[in-house]
C-alpha positions as CSV (number, residue, x, y, z in Angstrom):
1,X,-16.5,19.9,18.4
2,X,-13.2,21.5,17.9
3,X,-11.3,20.0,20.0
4,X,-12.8,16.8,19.0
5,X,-11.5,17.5,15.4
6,X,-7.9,18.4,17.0
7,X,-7.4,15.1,19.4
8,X,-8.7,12.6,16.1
9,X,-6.6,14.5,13.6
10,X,-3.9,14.1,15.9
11,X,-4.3,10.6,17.1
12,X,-4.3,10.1,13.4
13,X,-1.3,11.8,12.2
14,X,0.7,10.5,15.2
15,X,-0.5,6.9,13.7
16,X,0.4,7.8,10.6
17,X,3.7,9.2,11.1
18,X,4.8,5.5,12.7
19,X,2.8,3.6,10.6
20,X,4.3,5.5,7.2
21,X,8.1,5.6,8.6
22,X,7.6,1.4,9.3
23,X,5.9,0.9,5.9
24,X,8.6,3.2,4.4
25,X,11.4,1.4,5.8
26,X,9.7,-2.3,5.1
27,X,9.8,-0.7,1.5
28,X,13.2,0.0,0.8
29,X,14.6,-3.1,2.7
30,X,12.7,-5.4,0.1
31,X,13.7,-3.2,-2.8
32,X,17.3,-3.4,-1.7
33,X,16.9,-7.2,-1.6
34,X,15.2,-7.5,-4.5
35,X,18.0,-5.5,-6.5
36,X,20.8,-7.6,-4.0
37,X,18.9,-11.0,-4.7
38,X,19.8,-11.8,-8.4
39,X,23.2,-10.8,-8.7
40,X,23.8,-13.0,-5.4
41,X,22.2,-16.0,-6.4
42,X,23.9,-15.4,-10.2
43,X,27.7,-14.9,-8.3
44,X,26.7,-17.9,-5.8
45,X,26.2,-20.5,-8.9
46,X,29.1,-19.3,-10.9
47,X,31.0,-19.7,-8.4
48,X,30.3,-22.9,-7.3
49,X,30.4,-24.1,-11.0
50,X,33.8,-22.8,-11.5
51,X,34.9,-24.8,-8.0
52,X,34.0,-27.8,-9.6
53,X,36.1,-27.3,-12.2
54,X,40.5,-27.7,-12.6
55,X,41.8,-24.3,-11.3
56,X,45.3,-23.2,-10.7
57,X,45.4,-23.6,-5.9
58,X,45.7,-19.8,-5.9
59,X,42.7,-19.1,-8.2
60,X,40.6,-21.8,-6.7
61,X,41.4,-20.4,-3.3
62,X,40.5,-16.4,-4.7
63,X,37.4,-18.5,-6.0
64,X,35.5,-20.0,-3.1
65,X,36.7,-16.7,-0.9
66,X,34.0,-14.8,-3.4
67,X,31.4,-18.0,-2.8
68,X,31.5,-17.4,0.9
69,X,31.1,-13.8,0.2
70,X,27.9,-14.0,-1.9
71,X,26.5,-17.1,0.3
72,X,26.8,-14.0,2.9
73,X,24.6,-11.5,0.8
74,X,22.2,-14.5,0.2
75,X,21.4,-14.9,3.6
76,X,21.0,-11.5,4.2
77,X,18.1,-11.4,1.3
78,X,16.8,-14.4,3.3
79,X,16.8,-12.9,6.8
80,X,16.0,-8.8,5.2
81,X,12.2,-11.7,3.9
82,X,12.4,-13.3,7.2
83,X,12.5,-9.5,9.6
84,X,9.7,-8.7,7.0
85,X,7.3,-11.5,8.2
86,X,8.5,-10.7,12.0
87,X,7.1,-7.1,11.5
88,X,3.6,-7.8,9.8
89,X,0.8,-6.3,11.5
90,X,-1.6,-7.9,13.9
91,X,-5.2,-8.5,12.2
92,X,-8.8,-8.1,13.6
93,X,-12.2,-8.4,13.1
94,X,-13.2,-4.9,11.4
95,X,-16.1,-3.5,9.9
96,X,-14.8,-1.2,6.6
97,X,-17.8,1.6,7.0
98,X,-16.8,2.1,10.9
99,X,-13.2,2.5,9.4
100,X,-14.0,5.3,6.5
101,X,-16.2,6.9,9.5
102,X,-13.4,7.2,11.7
103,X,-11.2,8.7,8.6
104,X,-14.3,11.0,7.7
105,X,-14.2,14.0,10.2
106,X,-10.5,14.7,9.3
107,X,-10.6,14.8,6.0
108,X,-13.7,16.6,5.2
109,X,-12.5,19.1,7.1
110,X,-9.2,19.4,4.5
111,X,-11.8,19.2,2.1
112,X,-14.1,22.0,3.8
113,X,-10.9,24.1,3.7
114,X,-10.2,23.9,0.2
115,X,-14.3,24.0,-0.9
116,X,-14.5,20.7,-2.0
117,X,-17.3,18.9,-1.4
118,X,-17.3,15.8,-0.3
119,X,-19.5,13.3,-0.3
120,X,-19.9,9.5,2.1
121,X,-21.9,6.8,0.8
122,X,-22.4,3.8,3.2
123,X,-23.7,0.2,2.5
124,X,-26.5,-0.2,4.9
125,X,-24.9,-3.4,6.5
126,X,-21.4,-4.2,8.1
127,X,-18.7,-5.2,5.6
128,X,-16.3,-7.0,7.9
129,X,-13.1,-7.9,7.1
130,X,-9.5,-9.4,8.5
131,X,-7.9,-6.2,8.6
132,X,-5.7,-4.2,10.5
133,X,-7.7,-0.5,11.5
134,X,-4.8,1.8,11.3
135,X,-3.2,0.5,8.3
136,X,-6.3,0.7,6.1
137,X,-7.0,4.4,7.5
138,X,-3.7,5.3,7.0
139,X,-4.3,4.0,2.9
140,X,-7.9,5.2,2.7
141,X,-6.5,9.0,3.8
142,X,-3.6,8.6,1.3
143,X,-6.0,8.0,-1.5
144,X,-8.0,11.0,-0.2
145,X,-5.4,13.2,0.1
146,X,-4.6,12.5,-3.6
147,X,-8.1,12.9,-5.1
148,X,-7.7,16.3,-2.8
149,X,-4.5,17.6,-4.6
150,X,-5.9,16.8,-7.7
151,X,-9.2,18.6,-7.4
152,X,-9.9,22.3,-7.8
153,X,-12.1,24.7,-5.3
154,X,-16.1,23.5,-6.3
155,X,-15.3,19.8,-7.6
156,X,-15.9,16.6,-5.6
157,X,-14.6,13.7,-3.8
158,X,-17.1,11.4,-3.0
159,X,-16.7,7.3,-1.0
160,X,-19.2,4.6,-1.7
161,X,-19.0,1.1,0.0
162,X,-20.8,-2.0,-0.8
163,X,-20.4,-5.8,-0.7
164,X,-20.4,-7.7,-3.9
165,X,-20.5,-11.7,-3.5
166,X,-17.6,-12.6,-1.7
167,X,-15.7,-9.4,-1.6
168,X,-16.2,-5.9,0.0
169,X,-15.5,-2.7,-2.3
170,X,-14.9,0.6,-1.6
171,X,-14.5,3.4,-4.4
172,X,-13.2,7.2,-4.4
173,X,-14.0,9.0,-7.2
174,X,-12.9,13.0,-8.0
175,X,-13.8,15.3,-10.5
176,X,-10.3,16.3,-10.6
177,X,-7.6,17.3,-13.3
178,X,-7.1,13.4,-14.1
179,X,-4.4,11.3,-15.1
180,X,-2.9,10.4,-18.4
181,X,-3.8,7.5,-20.1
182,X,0.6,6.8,-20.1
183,X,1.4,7.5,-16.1
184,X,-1.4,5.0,-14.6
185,X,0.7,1.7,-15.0
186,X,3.4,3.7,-12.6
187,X,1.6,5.5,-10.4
188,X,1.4,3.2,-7.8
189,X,5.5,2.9,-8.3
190,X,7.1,5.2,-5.3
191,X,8.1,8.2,-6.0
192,X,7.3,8.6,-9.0
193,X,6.6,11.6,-10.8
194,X,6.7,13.7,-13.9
195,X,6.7,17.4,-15.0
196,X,3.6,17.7,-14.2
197,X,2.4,15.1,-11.5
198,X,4.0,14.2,-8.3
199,X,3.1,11.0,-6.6
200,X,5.5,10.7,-3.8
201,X,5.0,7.4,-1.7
202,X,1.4,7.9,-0.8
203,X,-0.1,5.7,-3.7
204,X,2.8,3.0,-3.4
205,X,1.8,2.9,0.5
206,X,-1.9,2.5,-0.1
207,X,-1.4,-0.1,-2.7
208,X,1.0,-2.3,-0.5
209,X,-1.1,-1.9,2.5
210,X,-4.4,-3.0,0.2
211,X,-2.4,-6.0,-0.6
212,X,-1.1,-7.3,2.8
213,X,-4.8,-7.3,3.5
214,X,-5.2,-9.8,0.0
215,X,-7.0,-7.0,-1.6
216,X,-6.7,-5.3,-4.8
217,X,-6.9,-1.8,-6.3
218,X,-7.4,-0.6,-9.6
219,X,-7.5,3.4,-11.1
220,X,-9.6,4.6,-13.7
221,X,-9.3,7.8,-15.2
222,X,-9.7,11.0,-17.7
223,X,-8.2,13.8,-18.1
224,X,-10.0,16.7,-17.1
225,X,-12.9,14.6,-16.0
226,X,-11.5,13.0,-12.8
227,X,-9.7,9.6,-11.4
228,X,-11.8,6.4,-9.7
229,X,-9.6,4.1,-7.5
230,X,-11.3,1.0,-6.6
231,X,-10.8,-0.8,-3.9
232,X,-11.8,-5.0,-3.4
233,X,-10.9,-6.9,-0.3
234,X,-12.1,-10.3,0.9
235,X,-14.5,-10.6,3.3
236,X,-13.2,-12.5,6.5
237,X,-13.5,-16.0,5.8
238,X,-14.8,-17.0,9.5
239,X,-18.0,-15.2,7.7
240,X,-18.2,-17.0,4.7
241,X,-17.8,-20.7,7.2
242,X,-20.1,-19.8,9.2
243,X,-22.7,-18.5,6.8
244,X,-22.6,-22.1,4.7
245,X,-23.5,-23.8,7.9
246,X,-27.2,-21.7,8.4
């Protein structure tokens, strides 16, 4: 039992540790571009405006040198998108409570360690979904692990799945310290933190990961009561075909 608990924590973390370091770096190449993309395209039209226009040879020369120079950051936006698309992962056919029950032994054993309980509830059927495994473990053990830090010795973490209409949910709820009302629209930003709180990149992961796979994820919480994240996805659309032709 032991041993089993040592190879699947780390098969996980060793998954993790690539999968985080790729998301990471995916991360910062589209917030460079995004903070590269405007000032480009702005220098790239004002430029070409003022080349239409009477300029003294030597200006109009000092002019279109700083065109081709921001027609050179544009395409690097473009191809930064491009590498992006290149490096998406590979989806499959995967069922979300065989996911959370790979994730399970590892974390309850954090949770054992710090005595908080922990709690799995299962819908009774397969909720299958386009995703890709190691990504959504990866943002399932994230959230976890932040319910985790924010709940004392005796509270509770505690999973529920279920499918509703078209989409497959999956909640985590803690009876944590909370979060104020004022931090939640940022919390999800990365690394951000406060005085008090410190989000690091976990959240921002989980969030981006829960979006590549078309879902969303929303946070409820109190302080001193606990935090809810919430968790939709689609359910693979082969599914939803094939169960309007029976």
């Amino acid at each position: 039992m032991e041993k089993d608990y040592r190879d699947r924590l780390e098969e996980l973390n060793r998954g993790m540790e690539t999968l985080v370091a790729e998301r990471t770096m995916s991360m910062m190449a589209l917030t460079i571009a995004d903070k590269i993309r405007n000032p480009a395209v702005v220098l790239g039209m004002t430029c070409r405006r003022l080349l239409t226009e009477e300029l003294p040879e030597k200006l109009k020369v000092t002019v279109a040198s700083i065109c081709q120079e921001a027609e050179k950051l544009e395409n690097i936006v473009a191809d930064f998108g491009e590498l992006l698309k290149i490096r998406k992962s590979v989806f499959g056919y995967e069922d979300i409570n065989a996911i959370v029950k790979e994730v399970e032994p590892v974390f309850a054993r954090e949770a054992g360690m710090k005595e908080v309980r922990f709690s799995l509830t299962l819908s009774p059927e397969p909720l299958r979904i386009n995703a890709q495994k190691n990504l959504l473990k990866v943002a399932i053990l994230n959230l976890l692990r932040n319910s985790l830090d924010a709940t004392s010795e005796g509270g509770l973490i505690a999973i529920e799945t279920e499918r509703t209409n078209n989409s497959v949910g999956l909640t985590i709820t803690d009876t944590g310290k909370g979060i104020p009302k004022e931090y939640l629209e940022r919390i999800f930003d990365p690394f951000f933190s406060t005085k008090e709180h410190r989000f690091g990149i976990g959240l921002s992961l989980a969030k981006e990961v829960i979006s590549e796979h078309m879902g969303e994820i929303k946070v409820e919480s109190e302080v001193g009561k606990g935090t809810t994240f919430r968790i939709m996805l689609p359910i693979r659309w082969m599914e939803k075909r094939d169960s309007l032709r029976e």
